[in-house]
Residue frames as qw, qx, qy, qz and C-alpha x, y, z in Angstrom:
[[0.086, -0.234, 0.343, -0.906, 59.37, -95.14, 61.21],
 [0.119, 0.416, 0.843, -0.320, 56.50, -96.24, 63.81],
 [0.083, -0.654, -0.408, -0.632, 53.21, -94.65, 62.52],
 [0.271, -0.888, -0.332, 0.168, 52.95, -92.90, 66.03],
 [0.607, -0.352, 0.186, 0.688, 55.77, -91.40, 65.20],
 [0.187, 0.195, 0.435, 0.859, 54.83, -90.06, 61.98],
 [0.168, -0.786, -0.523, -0.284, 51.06, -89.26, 63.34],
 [0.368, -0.602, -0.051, 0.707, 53.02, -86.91, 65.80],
 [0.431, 0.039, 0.497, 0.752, 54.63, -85.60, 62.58],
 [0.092, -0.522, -0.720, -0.449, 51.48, -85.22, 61.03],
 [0.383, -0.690, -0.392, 0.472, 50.17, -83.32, 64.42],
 [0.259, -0.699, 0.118, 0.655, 52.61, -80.90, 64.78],
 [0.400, 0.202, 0.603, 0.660, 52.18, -79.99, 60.87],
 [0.167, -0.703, -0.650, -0.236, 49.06, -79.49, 60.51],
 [0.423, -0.761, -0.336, 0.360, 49.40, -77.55, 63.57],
 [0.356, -0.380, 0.168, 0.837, 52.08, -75.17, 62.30],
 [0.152, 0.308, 0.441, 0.829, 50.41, -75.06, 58.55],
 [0.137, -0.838, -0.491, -0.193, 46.74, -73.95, 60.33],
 [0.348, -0.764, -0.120, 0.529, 48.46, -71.55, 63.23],
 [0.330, -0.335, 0.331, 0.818, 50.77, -70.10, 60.67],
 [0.157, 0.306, 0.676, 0.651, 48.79, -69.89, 57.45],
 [0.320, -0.720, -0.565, -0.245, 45.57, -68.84, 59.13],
 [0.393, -0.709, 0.010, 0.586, 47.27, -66.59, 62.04],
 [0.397, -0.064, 0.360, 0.842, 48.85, -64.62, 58.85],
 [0.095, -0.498, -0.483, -0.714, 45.32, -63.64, 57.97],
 [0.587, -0.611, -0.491, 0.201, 43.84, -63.28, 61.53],
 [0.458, -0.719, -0.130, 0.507, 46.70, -61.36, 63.13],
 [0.558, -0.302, 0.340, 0.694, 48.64, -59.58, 60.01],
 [0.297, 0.350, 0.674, 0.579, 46.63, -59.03, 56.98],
 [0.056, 0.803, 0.351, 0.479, 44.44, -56.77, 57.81],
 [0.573, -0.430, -0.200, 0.668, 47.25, -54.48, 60.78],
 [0.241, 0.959, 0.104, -0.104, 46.47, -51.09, 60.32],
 [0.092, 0.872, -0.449, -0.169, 49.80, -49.36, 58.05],
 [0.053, 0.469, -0.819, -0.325, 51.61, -52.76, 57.49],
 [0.866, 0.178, 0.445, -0.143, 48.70, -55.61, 56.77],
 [0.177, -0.286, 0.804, 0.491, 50.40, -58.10, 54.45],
 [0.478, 0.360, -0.428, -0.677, 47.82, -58.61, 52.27],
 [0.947, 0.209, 0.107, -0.220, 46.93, -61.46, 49.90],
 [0.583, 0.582, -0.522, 0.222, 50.38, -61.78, 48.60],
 [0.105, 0.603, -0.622, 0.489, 51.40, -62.43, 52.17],
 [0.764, -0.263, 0.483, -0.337, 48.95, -64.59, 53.44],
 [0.965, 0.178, 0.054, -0.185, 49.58, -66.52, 50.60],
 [0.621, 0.557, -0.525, 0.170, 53.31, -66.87, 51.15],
 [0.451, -0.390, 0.649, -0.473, 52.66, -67.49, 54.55],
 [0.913, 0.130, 0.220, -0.318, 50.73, -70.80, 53.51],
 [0.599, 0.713, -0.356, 0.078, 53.53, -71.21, 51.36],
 [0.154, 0.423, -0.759, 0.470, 56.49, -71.04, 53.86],
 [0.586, -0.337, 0.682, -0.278, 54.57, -72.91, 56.64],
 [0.945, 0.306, -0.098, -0.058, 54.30, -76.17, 53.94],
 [0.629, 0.591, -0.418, 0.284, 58.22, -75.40, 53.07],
 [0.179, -0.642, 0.652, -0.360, 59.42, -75.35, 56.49],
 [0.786, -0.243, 0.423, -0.379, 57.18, -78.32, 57.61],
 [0.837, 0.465, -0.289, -0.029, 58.50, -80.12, 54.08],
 [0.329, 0.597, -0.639, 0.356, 62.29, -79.90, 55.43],
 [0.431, -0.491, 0.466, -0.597, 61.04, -80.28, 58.80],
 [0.650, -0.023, 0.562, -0.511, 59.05, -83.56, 59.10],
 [0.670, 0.454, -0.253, -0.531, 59.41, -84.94, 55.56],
 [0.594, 0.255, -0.749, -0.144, 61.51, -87.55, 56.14],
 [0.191, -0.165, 0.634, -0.731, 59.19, -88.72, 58.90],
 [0.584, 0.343, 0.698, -0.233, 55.94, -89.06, 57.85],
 [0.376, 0.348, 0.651, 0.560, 56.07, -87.27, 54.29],
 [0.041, -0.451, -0.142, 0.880, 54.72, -84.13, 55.40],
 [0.046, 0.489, 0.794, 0.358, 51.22, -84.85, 54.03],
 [0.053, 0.322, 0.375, -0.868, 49.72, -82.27, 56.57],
 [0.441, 0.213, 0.112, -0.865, 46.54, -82.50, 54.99],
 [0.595, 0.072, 0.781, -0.178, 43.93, -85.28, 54.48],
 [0.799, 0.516, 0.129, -0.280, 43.64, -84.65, 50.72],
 [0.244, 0.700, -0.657, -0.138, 47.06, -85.06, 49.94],
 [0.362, -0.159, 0.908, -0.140, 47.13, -88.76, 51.68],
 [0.777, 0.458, 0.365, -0.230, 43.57, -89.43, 49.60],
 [0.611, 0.732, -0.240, -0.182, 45.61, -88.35, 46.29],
 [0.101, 0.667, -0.723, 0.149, 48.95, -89.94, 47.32],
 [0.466, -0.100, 0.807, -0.350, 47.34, -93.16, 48.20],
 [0.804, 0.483, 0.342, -0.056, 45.26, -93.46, 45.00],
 [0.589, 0.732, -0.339, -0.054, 48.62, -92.46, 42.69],
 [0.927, 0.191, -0.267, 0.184, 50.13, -95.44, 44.43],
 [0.269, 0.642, -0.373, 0.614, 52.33, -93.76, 46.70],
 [0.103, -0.336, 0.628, -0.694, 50.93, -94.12, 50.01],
 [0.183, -0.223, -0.957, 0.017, 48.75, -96.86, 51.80],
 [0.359, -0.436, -0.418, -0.711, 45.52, -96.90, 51.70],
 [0.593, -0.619, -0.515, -0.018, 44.89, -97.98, 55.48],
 [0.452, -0.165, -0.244, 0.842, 47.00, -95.16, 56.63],
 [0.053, 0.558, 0.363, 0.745, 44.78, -92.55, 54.98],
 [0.553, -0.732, -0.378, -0.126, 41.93, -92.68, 58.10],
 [0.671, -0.603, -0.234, 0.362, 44.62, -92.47, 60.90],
 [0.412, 0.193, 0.138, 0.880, 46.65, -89.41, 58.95],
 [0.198, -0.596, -0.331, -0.704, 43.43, -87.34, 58.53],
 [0.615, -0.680, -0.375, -0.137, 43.11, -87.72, 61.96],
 [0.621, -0.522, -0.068, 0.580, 46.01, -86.35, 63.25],
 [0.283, 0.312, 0.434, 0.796, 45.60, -83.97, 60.63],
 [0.397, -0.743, -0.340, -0.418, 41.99, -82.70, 61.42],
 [0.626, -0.655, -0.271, 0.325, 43.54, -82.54, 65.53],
 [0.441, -0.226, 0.011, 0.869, 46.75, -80.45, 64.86],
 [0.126, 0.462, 0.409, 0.777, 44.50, -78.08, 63.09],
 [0.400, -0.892, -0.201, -0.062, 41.81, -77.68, 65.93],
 [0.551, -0.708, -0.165, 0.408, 44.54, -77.32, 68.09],
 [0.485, -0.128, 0.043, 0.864, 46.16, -74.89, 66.27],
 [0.122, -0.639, -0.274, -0.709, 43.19, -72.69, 65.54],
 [0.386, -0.848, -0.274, -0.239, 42.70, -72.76, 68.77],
 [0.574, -0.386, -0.168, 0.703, 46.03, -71.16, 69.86],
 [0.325, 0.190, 0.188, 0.907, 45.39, -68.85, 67.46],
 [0.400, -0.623, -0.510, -0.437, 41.99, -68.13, 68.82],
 [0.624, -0.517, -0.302, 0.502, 43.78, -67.89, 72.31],
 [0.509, -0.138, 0.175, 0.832, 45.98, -65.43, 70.79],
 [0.152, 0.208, 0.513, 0.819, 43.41, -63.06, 69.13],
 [0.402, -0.675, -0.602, -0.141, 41.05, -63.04, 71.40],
 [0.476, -0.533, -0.146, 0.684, 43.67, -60.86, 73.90],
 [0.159, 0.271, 0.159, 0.936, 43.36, -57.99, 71.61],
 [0.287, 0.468, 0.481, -0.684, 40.78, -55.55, 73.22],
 [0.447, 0.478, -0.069, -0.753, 37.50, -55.44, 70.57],
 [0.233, -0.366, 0.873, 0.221, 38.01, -58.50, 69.67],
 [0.773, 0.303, -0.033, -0.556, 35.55, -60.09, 66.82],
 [0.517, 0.096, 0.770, 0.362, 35.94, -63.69, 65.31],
 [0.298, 0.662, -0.352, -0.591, 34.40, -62.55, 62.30],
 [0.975, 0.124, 0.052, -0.177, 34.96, -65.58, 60.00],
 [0.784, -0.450, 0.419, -0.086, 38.44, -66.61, 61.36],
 [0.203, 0.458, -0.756, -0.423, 39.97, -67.24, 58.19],
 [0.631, 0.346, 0.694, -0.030, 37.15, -70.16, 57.26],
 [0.032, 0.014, 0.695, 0.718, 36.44, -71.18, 53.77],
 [0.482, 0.623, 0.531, -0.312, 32.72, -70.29, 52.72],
 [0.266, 0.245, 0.700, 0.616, 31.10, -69.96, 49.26],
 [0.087, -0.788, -0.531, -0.301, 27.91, -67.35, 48.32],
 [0.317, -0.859, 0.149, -0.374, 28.05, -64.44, 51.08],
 [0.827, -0.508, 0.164, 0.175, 30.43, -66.56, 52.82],
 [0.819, 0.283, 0.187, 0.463, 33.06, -65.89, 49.99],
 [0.426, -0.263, -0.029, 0.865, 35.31, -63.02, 49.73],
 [0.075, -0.127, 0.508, 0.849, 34.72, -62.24, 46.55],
 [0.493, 0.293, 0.240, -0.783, 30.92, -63.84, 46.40],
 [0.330, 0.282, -0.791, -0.432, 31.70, -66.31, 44.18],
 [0.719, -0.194, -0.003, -0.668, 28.99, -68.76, 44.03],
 [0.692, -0.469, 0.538, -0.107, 28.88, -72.13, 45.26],
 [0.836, 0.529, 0.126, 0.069, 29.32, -74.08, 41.93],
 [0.252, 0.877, -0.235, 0.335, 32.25, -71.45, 41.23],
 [0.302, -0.752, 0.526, -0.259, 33.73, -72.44, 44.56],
 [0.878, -0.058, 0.468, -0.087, 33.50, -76.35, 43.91],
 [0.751, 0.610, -0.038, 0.250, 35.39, -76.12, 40.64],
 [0.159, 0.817, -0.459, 0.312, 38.08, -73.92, 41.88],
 [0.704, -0.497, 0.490, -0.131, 38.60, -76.06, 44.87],
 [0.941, 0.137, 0.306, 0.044, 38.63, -79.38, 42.87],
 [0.687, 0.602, -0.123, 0.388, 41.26, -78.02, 39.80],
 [0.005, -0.719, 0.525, -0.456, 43.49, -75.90, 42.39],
 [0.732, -0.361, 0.554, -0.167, 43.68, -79.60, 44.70],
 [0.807, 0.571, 0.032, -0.148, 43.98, -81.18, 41.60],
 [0.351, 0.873, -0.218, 0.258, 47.24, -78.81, 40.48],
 [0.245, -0.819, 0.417, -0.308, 48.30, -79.34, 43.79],
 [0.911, -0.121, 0.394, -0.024, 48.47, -83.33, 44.06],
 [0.860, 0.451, 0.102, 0.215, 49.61, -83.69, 40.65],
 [0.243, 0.780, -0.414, 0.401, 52.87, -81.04, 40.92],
 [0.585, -0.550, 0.587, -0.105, 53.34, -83.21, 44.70],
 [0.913, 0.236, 0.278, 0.182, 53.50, -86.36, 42.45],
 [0.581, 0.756, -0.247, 0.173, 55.81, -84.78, 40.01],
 [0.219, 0.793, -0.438, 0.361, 58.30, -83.49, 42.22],
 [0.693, -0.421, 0.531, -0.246, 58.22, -86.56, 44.60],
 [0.883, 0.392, -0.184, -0.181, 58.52, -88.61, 41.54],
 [0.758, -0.247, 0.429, 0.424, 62.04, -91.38, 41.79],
 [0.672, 0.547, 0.318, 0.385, 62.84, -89.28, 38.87],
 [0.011, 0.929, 0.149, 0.338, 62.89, -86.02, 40.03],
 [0.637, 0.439, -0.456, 0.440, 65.74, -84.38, 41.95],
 [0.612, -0.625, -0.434, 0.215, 65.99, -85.44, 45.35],
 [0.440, -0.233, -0.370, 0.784, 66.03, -82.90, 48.08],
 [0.100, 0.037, 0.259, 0.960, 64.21, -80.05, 46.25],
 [0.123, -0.405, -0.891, -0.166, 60.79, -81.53, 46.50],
 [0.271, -0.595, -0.497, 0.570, 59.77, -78.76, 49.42],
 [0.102, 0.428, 0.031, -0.897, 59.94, -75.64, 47.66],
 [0.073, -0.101, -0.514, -0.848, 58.15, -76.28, 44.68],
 [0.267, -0.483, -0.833, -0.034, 55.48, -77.79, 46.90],
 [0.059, -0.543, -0.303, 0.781, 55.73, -74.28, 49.00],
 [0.094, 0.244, -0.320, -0.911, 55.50, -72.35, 45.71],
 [0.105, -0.266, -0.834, -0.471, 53.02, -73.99, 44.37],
 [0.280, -0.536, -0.474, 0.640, 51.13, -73.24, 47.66],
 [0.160, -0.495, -0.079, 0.851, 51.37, -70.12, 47.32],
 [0.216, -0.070, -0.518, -0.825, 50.37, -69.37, 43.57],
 [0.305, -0.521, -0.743, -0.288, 46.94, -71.27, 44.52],
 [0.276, -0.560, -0.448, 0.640, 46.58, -69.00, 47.45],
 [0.373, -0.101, 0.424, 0.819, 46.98, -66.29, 44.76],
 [0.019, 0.028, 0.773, 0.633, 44.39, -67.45, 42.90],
 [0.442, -0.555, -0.620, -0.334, 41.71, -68.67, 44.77],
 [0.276, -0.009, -0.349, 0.895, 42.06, -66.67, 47.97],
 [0.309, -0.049, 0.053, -0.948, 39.31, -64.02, 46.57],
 [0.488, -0.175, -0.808, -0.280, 36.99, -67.57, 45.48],
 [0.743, -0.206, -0.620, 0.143, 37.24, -69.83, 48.96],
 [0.344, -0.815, 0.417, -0.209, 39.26, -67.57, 51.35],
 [0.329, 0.616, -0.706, 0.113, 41.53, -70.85, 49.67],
 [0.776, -0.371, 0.490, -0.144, 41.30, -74.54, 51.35],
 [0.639, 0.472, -0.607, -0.030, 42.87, -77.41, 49.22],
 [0.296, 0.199, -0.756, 0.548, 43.23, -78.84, 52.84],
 [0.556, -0.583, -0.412, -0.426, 39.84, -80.22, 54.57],
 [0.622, -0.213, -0.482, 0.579, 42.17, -80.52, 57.82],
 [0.081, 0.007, 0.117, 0.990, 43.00, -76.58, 57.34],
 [0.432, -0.360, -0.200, -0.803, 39.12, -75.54, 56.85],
 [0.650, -0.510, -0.526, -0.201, 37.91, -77.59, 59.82],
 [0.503, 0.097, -0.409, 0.755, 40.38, -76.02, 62.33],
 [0.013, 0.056, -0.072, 0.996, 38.86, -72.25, 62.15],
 [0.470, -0.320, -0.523, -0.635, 35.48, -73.49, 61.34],
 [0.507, -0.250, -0.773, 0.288, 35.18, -75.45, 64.76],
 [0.248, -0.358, -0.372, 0.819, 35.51, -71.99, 66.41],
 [0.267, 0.073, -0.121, -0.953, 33.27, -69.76, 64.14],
 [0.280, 0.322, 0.879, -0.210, 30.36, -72.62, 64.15],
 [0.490, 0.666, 0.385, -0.411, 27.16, -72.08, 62.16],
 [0.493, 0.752, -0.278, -0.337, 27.88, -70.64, 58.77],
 [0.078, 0.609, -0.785, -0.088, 31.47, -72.22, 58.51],
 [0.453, -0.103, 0.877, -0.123, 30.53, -75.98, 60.00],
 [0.639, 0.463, 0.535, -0.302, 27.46, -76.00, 57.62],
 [0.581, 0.757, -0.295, -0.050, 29.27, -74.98, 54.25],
 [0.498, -0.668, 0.551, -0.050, 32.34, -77.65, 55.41],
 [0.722, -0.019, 0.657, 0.216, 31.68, -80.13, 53.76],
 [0.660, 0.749, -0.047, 0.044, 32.04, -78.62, 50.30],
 [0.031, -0.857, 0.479, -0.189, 36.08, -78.59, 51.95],
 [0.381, -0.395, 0.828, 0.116, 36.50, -81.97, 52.21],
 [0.746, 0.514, 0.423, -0.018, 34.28, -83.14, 49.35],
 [0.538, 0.838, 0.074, -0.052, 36.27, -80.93, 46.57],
 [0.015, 0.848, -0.530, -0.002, 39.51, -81.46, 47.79],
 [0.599, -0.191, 0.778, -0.021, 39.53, -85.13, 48.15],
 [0.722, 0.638, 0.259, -0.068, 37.73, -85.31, 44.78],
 [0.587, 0.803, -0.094, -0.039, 40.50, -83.66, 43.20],
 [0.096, -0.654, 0.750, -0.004, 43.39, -85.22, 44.52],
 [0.739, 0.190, 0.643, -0.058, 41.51, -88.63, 44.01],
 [0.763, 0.643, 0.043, -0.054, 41.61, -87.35, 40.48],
 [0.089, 0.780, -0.620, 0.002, 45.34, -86.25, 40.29],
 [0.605, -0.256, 0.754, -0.012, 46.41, -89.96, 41.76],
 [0.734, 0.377, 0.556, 0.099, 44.69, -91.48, 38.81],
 [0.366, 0.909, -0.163, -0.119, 46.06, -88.55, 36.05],
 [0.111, 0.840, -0.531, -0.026, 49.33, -88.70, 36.96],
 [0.710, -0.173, 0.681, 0.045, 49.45, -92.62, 37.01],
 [0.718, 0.674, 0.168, -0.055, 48.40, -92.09, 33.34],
 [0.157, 0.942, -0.291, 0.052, 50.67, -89.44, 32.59],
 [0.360, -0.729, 0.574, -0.097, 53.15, -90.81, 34.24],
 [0.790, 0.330, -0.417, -0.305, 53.29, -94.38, 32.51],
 [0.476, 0.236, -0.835, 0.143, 53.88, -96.33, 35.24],
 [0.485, -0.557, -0.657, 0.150, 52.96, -97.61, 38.73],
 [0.259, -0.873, -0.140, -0.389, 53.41, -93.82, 39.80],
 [0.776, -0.521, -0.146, 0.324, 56.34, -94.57, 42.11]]
């Protein structure tokens, strides 16, 4: 497949996992009488992975996020001079899908951004969790997540199925770290919303692409262990 072909791919991912995942917390979560919650944003993050898995996987691989290419490139899976030009159509479908959703939310009368579904740490955190606290969780929940894509991409593993556990998996880390981060694992995904809420968000950013690239850099090298072979 041409690589514009698959950076499209890659585009219109990205684009679906930020509008969807982030639009689930934005426009749903907190709806007066039916907000879906945490359980719902985080199966929204979920299902927009699984659809985009079925959708676009056998395209570009339906990386839709620039740590998964870092981790899937160092466990031997995916070239390393592709990484740059992924993340970049990665980091674009995201603006541009925060900013439909930013199109879209703004038409409500009373509108606030507010913080837009961004990731922040200290007073920037749901929950308050501190910044340390948020750099760990990132790093082991990106980690969790590389290493279970390795698994279930593995030439061992049974083909076709790969997509849901990668949704589910999704989802449980949403679960988890949600109250932490407000949940990135996906520096593509936290620079979308941030673009539009500026200050706070842009300036706590990079802990979102430092802790997720770290820990899918680690997964690549784990599961090459683990895995006793070239990881293919």
């Amino acid at each position: 497949m041409a690589i514009s072909n698959r950076l499209a791919a890659e585009f219109l991912g990205t684009f679906w996992l930020t509008f969807g995942g982030c639009g689930s917390a934005v426009l749903a979560a907190a709806f007066p009488d039916v907000g879906i919650g945490l359980l719902g944003v985080s199966l929204a993050f979920g299902l927009t992975l699984l659809t985009m898995a079925y959708a676009i996987g056998h395209i570009s691989g339906c990386h839709i996020n620039p740590a998964v290419s870092v981790g899937l490139s160092v466990g031997g899976r995916f070239p390393a001079g592709e990484v740059v030009p992924y993340a970049v159509a990665q980091v674009a479908g995201a603006i541009v899908g925060a900013g439909v959703l930013y199109v879209i939310a703004s038409g409500k009368p009373g509108f606030e951004l507010g913080g837009f579904a961004s990731n922040g740490y200290a007073d920037h955190s749901p929950g308050g969790y501190s910044l340390l606290a948020a750099l760990v969780c990132e790093v082991v929940m990106t980690f969790m997540f590389l290493f279970v894509i390795l698994g279930v991409t593995d030439r061992r593993s049974p083909v076709g199925f790969a997509g849901i556990p990668i949704g589910l998996v999704l989802t449980l880390i949403h679960l988890v770290s949600i109250p932490v981060t407000n949940t990135s694992v996906n520096p593509a995904r936290s620079t979308g919303p941030a673009v539009f809420v500026g200050g706070w968000a842009l300036e706590q950013l990079w802990l979102f692409w430092l802790a997720p690239i770290a820990g899918a850099a680690l997964a690549g090298i784990v599961y090459r262990v683990v895995n006793g072979d070239d990881g293919a």
